[in-house]
Backbone bond lengths (Angstrom), bond angles and torsions (degrees), N, CA, C in turn:
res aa  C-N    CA-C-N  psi(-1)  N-CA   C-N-CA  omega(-1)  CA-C   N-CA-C  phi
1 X - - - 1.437 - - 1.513 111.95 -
2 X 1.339 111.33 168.92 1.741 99.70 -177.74 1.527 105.16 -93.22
3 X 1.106 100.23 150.52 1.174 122.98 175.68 1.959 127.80 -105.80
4 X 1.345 110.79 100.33 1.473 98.79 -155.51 1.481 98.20 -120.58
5 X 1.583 127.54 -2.96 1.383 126.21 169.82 1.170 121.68 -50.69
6 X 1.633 128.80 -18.17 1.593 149.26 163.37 1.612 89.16 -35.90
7 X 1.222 118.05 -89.51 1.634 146.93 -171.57 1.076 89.29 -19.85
8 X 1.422 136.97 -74.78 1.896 142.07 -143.10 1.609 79.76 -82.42
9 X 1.195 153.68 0.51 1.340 121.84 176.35 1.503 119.08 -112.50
10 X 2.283 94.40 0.11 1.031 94.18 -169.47 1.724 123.81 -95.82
11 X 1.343 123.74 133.34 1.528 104.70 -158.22 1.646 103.51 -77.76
12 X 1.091 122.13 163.41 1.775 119.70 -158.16 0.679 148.57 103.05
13 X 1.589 95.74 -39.85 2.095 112.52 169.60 1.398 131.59 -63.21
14 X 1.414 105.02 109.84 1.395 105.94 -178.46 1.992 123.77 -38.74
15 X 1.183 119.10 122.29 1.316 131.71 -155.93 1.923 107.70 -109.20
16 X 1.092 106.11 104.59 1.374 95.93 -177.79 1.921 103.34 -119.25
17 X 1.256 121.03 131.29 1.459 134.07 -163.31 1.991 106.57 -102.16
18 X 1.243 103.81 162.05 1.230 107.85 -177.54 1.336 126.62 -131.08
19 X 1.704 92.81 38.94 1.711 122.04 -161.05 1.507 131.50 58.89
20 X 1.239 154.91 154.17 1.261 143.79 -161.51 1.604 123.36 -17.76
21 X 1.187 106.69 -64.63 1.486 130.53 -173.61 1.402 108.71 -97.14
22 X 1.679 143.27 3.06 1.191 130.72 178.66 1.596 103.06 84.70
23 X 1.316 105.42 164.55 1.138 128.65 -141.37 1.777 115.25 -127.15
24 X 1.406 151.84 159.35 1.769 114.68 169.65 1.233 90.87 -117.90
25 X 1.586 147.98 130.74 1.414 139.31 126.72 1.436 105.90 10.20
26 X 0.761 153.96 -64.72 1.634 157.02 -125.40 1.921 82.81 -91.19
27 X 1.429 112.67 -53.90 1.894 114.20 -165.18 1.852 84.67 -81.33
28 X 1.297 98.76 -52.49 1.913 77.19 -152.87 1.603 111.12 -76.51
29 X 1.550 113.31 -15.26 1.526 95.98 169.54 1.539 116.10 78.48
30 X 0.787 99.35 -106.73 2.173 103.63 -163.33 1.480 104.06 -148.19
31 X 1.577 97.13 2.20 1.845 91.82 174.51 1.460 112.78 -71.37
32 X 1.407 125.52 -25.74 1.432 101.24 -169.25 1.733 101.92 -87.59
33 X 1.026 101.75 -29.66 1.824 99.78 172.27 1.419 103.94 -37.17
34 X 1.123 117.60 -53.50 1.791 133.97 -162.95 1.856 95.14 -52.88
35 X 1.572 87.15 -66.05 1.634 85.34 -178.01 1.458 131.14 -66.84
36 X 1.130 109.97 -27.34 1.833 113.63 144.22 1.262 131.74 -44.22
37 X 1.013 106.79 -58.01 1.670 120.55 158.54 1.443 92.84 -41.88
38 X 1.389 110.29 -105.84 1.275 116.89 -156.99 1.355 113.42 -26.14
39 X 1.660 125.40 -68.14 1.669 110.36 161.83 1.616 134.45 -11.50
40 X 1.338 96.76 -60.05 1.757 118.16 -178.46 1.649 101.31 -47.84
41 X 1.749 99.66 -58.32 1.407 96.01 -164.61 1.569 122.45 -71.93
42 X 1.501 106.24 -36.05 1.493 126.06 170.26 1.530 99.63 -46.63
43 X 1.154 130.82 -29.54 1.641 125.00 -175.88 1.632 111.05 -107.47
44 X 1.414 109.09 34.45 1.328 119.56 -175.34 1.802 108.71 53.34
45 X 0.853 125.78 47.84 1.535 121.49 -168.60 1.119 112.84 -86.80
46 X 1.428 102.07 -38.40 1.624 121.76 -157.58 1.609 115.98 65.79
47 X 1.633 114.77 164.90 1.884 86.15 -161.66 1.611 109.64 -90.96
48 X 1.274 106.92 -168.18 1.289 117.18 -152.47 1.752 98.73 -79.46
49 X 1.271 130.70 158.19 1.093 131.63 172.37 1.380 116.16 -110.86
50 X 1.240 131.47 -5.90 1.334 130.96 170.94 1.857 110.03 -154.98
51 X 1.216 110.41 151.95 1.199 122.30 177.24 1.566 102.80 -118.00
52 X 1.261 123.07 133.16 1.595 137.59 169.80 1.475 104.34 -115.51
53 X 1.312 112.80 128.85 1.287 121.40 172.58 1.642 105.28 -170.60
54 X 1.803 96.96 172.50 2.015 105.49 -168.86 1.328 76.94 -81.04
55 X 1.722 84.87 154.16 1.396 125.78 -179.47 1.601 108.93 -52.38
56 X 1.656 121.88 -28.27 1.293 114.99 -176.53 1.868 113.18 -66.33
57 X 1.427 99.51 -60.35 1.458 110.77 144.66 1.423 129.44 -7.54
58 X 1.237 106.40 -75.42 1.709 104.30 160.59 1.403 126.86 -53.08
59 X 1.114 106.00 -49.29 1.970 113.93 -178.47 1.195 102.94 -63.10
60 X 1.749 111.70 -46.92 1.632 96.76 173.94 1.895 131.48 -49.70
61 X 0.965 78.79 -50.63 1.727 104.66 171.25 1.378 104.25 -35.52
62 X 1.438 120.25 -64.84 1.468 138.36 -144.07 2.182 89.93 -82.54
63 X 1.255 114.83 -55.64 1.513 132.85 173.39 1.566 114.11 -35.80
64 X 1.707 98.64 -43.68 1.545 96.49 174.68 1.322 131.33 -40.45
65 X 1.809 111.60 118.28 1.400 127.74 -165.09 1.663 101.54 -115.54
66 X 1.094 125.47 169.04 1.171 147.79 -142.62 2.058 89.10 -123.01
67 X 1.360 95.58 -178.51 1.405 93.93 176.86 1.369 119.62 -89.94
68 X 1.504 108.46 -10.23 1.473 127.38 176.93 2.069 103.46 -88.91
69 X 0.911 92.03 -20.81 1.698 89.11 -178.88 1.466 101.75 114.18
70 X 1.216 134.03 -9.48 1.530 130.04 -149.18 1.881 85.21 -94.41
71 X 1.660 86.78 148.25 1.575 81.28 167.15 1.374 135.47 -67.86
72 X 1.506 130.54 146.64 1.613 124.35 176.61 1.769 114.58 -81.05
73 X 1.186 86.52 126.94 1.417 98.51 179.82 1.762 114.12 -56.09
74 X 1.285 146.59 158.27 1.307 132.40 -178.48 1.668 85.93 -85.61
75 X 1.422 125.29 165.77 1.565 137.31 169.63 1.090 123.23 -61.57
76 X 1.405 149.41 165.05 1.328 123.87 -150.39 1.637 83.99 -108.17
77 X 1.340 105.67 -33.04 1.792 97.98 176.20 1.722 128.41 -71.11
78 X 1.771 91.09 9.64 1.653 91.23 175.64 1.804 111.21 -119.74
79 X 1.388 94.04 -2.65 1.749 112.61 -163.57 1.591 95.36 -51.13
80 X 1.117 132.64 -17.17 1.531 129.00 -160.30 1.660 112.09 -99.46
81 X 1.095 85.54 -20.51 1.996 107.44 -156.72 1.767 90.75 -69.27
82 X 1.225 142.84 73.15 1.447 108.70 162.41 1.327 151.10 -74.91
83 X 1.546 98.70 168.68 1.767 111.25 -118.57 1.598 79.07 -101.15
84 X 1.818 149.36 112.79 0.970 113.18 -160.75 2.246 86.52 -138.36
85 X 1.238 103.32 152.97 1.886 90.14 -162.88 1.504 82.35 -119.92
86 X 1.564 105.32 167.92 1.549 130.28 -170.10 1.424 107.07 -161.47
87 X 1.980 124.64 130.36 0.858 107.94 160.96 1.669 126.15 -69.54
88 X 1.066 114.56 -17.08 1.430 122.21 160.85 1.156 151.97 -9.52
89 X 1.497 78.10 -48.75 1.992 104.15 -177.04 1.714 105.31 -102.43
90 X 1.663 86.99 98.39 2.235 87.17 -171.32 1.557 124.55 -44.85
91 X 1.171 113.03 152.09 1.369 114.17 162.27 1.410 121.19 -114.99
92 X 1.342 114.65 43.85 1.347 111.86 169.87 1.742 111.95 -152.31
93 X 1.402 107.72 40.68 1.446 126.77 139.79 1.657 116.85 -55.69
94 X 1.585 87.37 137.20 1.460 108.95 -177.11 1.445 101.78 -82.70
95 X 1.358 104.98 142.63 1.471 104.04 150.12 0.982 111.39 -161.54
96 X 1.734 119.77 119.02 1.583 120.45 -177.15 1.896 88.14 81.11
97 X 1.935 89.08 -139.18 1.518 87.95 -175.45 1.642 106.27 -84.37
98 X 1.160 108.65 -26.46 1.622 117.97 -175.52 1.729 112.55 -33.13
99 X 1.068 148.67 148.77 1.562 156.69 146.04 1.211 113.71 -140.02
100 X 1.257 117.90 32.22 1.790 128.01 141.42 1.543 115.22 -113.59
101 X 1.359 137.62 40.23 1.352 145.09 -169.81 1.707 102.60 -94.69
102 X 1.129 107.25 176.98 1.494 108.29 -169.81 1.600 106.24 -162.69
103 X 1.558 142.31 167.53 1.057 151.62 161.74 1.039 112.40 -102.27
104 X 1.829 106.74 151.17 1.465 106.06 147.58 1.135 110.99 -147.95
105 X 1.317 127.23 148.25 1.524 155.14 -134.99 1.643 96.84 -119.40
106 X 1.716 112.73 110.00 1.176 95.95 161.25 1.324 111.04 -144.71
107 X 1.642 127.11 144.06 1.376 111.80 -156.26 1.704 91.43 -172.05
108 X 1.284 97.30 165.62 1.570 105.90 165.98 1.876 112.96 -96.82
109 X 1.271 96.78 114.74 1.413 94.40 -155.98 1.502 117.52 -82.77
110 X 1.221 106.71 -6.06 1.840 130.44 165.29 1.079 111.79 -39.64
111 X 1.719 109.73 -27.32 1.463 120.26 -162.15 1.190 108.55 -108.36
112 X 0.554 152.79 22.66 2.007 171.39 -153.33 1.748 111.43 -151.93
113 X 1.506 111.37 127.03 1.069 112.69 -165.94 1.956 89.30 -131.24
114 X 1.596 106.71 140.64 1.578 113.10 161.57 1.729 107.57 -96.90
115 X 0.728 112.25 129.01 1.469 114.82 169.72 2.063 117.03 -111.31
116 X 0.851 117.56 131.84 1.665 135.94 175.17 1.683 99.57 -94.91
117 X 1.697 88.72 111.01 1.367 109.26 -160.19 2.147 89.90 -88.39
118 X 0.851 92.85 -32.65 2.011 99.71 -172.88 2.817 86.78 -147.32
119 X 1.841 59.25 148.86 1.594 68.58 -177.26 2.024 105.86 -78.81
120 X 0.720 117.98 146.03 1.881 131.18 176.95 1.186 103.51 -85.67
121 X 1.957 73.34 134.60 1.458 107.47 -161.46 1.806 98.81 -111.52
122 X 0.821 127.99 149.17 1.281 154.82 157.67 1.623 137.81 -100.71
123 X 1.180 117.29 102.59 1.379 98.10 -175.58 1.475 105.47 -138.08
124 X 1.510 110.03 132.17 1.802 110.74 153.76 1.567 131.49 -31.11
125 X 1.005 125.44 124.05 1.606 120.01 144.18 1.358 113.84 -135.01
126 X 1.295 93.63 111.67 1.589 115.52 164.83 1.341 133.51 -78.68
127 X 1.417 131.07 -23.00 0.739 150.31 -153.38 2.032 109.13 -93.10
128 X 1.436 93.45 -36.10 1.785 95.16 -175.37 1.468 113.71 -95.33
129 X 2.018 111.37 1.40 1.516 120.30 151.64 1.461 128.01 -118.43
130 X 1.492 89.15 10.11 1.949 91.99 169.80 1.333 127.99 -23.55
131 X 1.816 108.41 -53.35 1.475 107.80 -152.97 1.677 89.55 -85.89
132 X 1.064 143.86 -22.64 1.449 138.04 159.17 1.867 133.90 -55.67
133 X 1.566 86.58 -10.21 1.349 97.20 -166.51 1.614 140.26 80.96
134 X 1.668 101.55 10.36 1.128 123.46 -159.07 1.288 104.17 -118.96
135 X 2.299 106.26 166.35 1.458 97.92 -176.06 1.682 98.07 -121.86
136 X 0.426 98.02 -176.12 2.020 99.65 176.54 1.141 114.70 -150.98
137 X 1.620 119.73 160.32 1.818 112.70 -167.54 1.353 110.91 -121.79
138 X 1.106 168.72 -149.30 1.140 179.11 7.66 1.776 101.60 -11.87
139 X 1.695 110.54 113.55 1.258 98.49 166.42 1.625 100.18 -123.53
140 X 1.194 108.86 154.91 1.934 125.51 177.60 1.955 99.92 -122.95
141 X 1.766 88.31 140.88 1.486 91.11 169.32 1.227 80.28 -169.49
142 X 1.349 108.92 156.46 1.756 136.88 175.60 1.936 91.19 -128.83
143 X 1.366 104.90 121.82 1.308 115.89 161.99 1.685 107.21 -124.98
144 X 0.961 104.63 -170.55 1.511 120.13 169.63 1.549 117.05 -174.84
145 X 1.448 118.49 154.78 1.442 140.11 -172.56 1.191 129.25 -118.26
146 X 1.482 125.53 116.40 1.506 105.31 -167.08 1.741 90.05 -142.08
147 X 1.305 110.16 155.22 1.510 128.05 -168.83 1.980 92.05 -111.53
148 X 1.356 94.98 101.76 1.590 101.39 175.72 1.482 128.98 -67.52
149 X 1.726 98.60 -0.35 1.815 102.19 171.57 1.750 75.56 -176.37
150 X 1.126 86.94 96.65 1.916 114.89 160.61 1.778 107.27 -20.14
151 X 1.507 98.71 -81.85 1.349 120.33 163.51 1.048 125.96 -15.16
152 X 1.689 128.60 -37.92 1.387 133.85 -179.03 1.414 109.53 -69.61
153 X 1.614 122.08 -15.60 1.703 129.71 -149.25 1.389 81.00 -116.45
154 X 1.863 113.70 158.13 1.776 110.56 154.67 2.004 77.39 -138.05
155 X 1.316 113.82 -177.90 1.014 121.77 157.97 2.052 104.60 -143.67
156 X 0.996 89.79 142.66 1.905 102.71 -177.09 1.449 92.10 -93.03
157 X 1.564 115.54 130.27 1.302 99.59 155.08 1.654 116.11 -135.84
158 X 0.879 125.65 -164.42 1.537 132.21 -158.38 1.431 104.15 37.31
159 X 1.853 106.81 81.89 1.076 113.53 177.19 1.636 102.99 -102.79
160 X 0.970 121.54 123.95 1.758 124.96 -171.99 1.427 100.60 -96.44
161 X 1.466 116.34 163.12 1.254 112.50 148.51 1.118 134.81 -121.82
């Protein structure tokens, strides 16, 4: 699954807010993308190549209607950015009074490196599903995540729905 708690620890990352209490997709639309963008690019970043966010997040996105009801097209300056969802990324961050808020992750991800801190290990145990007839695994790995120019990443938060 993705892993984007790296980002919030990393100092640099462009930070875009959704006023005290968070914000819903449905009111703010594609403005904070804009201002992510704009951050990214203002810091030579160039724009983001993918967006990570919960699946509600996405549907919201995709739902966006017009004042006539018709669906909203995405912007032509975001059409590239993909839009990609995870149960991963919680939706029940606080913010303010809110505790249905949510993130979203947007960054050029070229710029982000995983590193394998010890190589993965694998091992059998048979012994604690014997009487079932079964085998079970125990696996270990140490990785790590690092954002090679902060600046390239923003994260939105107090994303409501």
């Amino acid at each position: 699954g993705a892993r984007t708690d790296g980002l919030l620890n990393t100092a640099g990352i462009n930070v875009v807010g959704n006023g005290a209490n968070g914000a819903s997709l449905a009111s703010t639309k594609w403005a904070n993308f804009f201002t992510a963008a704009q951050a990214m690019l203002e810091a030579n970043a160039g724009m983001p190549t993918a967006a990570i966010m919960a699946p509600r997040s996405l549907v919201t996105l995709g739902a966006l209607a017009d004042t006539t009801g018709q669906p909203m097209m995405t912007p032509q300056m975001l059409e590239r950015i993909r839009m990609l969802a995870t149960p991963q990324i919680p939706t029940n961050v606080t913010t303010g009074t809110s505790t249905d808020t949510s993130r979203i992750f947007l960054g050029d991800w070229k710029r982000c490196v995983y590193a394998m801190r010890e190589q993965m290990t694998i091992q059998p145990i048979k012994e604690a599903f014997a009487t079932q007839g079964q085998v079970g695994f125990v696996a270990h790995v140490r990785a790590d995540f690092a954002a090679m120019y902060p600046k390239a990443f923003a994260v939105i938060n107090g994303v409501r729905p």
